[in-house]
N, C-alpha and C positions, 0 to 999 in steps of 0.2 A: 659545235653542235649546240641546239637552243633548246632549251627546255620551255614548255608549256606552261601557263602562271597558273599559279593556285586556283583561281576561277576558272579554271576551264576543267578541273576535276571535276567539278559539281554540274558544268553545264549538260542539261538534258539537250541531247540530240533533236529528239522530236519538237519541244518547245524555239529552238535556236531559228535564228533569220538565217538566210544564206548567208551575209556577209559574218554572224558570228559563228558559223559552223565554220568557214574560211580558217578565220582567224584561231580559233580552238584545234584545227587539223592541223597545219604548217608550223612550221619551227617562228619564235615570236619573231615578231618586224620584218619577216622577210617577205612577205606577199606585196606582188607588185599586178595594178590591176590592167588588162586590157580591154581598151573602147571602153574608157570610164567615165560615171554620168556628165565629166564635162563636153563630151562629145554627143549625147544627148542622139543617142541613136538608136530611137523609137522605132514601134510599128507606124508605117504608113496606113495600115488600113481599120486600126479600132474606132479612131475620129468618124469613122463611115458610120460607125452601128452606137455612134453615143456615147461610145465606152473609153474608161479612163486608160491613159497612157503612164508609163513608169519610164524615167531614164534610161536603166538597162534592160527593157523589154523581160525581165523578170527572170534575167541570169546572169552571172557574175565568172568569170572568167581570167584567169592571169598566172604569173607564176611562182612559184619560191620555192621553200626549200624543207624537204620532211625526213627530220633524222638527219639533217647536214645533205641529203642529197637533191637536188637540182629537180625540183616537178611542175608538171601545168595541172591545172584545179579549174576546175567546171562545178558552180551552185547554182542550182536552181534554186527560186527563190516561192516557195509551195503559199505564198500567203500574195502574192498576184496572181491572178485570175488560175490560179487552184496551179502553176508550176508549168503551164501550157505550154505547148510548141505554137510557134507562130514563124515567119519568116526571118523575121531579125532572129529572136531566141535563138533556133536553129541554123542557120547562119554564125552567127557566130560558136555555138557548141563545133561544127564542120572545121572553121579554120582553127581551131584548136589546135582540132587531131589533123589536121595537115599540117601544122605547123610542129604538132610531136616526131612527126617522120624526119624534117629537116634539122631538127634540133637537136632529135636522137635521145629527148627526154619523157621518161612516163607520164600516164594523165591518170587523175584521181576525179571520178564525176560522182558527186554527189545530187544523188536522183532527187528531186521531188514535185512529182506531177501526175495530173491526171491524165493526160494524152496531149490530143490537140486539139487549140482551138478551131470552136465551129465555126467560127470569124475568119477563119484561114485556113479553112478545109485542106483545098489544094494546097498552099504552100507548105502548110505544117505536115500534110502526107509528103511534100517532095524534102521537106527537112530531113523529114523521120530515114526514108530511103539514101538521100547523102548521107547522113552519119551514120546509118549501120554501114557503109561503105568505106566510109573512113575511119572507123574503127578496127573495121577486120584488115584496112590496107595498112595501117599500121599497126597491127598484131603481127603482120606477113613481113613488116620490116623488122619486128622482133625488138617492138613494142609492148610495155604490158599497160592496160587499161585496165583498171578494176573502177567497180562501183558500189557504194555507200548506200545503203535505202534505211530509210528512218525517221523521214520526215513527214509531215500533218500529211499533205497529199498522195503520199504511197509514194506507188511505180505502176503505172495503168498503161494499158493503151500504147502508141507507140513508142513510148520510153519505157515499156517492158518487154520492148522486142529487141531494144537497142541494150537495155541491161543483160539481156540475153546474148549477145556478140562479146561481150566483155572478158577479161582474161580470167579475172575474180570478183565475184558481189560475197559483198558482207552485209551481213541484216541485223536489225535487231528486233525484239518483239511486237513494237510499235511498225516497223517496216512493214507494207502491205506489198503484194507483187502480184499481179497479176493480167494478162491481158485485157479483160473485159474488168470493168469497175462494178457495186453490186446495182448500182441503179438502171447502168445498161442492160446487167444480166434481167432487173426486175420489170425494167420498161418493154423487151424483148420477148421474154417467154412466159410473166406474171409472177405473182407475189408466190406461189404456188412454188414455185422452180426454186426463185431467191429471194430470202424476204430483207431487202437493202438496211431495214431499219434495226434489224437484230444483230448488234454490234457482235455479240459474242461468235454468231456464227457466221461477221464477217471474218473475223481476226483469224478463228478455227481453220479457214477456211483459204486465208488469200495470207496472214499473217505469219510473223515471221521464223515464227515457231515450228509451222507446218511445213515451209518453204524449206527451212535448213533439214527438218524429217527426211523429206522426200529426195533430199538430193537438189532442192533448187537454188538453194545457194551454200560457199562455202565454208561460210563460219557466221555464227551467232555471237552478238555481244550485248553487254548490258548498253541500256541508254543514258551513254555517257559519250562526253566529247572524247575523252581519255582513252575510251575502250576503242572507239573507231578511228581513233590517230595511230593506234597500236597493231590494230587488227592492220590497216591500210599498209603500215610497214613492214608487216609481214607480208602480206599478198602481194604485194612489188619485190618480193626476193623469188614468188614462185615460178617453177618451168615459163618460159617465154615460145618456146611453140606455139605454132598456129599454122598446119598443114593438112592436106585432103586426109592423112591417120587421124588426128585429131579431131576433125570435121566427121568423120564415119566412125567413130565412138563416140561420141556425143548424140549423133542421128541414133543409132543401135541402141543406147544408155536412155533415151526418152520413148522410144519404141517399145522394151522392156517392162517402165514405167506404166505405161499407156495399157499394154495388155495385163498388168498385175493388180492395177486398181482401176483401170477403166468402170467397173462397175460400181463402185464403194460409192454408195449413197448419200457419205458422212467422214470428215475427216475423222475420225474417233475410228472408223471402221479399217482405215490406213494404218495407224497407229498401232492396232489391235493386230493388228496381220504384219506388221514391222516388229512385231515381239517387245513392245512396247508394255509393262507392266503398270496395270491402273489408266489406260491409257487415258480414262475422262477427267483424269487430275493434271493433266500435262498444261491445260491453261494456265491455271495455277500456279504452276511451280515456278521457283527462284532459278535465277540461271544457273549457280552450279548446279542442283538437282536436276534442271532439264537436260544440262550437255550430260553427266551423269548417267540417266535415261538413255539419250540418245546417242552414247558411244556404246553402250549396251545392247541397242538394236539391231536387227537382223541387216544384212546389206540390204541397201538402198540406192546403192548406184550413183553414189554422193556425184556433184557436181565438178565436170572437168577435171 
């Protein structure tokens, strides 16, 4: 077993490139990369609209070894065109997780994206539908897939649907999650509904604080490499099921959700109705005082 170097205690999650969130997650030297930039397997179609190309079409992919055990690792890389889907990208996330079912080894994907690109409408919608597909066919092979969010780009759009198929997400306070991003929500229904530029009550609101509240994801950690190497190693010890019981508590478990605060105006108003005490300090707080909080709230219908 390899222990993590000194610098990667300090590394911030959020500020890290994918390939140094890679290398900060897996046990040292062992990451080995697949379709690596010497293979230079780009989008074919950004050159169309002017736009700059990247080696690995802005994700990184390969395997090694966490805690001494055998895994595949998917980075997205949030600082090319905001962590996008596109054909290649998705493309290769797909053979990943097909490649986990033959291998018979877990995948750790570290999210960071806004959706997909408009550049690649259709492929990056057909990406998005192949890998939640191969995600859950290898959950059903008894697989675990968990996923990482923490980085500049969130989890938007179709990589928060596909975070969503996952067997474990771990967040941290910087993680944003959410389907719609705030500029779609603000472009969509007006400044009125959501105002994109009012950081506080994006984070309240899609961030990763409120996400672990509600039950959206299963555990919170500081933004540290260290925390999410640690948290990841436990989330690959958890239950490995993934059957139609499973599938129909999880529909029921967001159903509950749905009619409990369907109306809450305000996450503050969630919080307040979760038996959350002070709950307009919860931005605020340091992470033990927030788990602290939030193992003292009322059930929530925590995730899977």
């Amino acid at each position: 077993m390899t222990a993590v170097t000194a610098n990667d205690v300090s590394l911030s999650w959020y500020e890290a490139s994918a390939r140094q969130r890679i290398d900060a997650l897996v046990d040292a030297g062992s990451f080995s990369e697949f379709i690596g930039p010497e293979l230079r397997e780009i989008s074919p179609h950004l050159a169309i609209f002017d736009l700059p190309e990247q080696f690995d079409d802005g994700i990184v992919i390969g395997r090694g070894r966490l805690d001494g055990a055998p895994v595949l690792v998917a980075a997205q890389e949030g600082r090319f065109m905001g962590g996008a889907f596109g054909e290649i990208h998705g493309a290769k996330l797909t053979g990943l997780l097909r490649a986990a079912r033959a291998l018979k080894q877990d995948v750790v994907i570290l999210f960071d994206t806004g959706g997909v690109r408009l550049q690649e409408a259709n492929a990056g919608e057909l990406a998005i539908a192949e890998i939640m597909r191969a995600v859950i066919e290898a959950r059903r092979s008894g697989i675990n897939v968990v996923g990482l969010i923490g980085g500049r780009a969130g989890c938007y759009g179709g990589g928060s649907l596909i975070a969503g198929t996952c067997s474990r997400l771990v967040i941290s306070e910087q993680g944003r999650l959410s389907v719609s991003g705030p500029e779609v929500i603000e472009t969509n229904k007006g400044i009125e509904e959501f105002d994109s530029r009012d950081r506080a009550l994006v984070w309240r609101t899609m961030g990763g604080k409120h996400r672990y509240l509600i039950g959206g994801a299963d555990t919170f950690v500081d933004d540290k490499a260290l925390a999410f190497r640690q948290a990841a190693i436990d989330a690959l010890k958890a239950d490995r099921r993934c059957d139609a019981a499973i599938l129909g508590a999880e529909q029921a478990r967001l159903e509950r959700r749905l009619q409990r605060f369907g109306e809450a105006e305000d996450a503050v108003e969630i919080w307040q109705a979760l038996g959350i005490n002070d709950p307009t300090d919860v931005p605020a707080l340091p992470t033990g005082a927030f788990l602290r909080a939030a193992n003292d709230r009322e059930n929530a219908d925590d995730a899977r």
